[in-house]
N, C-alpha and C positions, 0 to 999 in steps of 0.2 A: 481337392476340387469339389468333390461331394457334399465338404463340410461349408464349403464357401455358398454351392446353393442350397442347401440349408438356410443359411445363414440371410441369404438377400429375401427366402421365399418368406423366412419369420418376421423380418424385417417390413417386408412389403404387403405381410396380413396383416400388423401390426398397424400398416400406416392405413388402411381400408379401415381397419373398425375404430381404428381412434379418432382421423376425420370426416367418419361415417361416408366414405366414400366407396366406389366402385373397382376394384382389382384392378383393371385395366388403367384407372385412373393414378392407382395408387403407383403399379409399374410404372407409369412416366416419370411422375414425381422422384421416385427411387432412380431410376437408371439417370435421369437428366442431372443429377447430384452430383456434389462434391463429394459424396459417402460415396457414393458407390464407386468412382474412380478410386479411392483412397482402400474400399477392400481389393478390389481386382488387382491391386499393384501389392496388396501384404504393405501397405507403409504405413509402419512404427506400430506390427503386431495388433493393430486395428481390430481385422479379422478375428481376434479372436475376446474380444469384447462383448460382454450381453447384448441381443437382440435388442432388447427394451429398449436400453441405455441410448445403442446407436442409432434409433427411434426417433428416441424423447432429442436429443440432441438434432438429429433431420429435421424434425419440427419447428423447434425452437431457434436455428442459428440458420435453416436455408428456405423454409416456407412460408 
């Protein structure tokens, strides 16, 4: 569980300074995602994926 928020908070700095956006801004974006349902549930070991990786892909396939 620890490892998972970890994993959403990397996720969700990542997405603040890459679309030079606001945390709070950036939480919506993350949490309203198909990623983020797709960690919370562990489906197909996801969770344990580069930060970056599951980033760059948020960006590019849901934003």
């Amino acid at each position: 569980m620890i490892y998972k928020q970890n994993l959403e908070t990397d996720i969700i700095e990542y997405l603040a300074k890459t679309l030079s956006i606001d945390f709070r801004d950036a939480m919506e974006k993350y949490y309203s995602s198909k990623l983020a349902r797709q960690i919370e549930s562990g489906e197909n070991g996801i969770d344990n994926l580069d930060y970056k990786n599951l980033a760059e892909d948020l960006i590019e396939n849901e934003l």
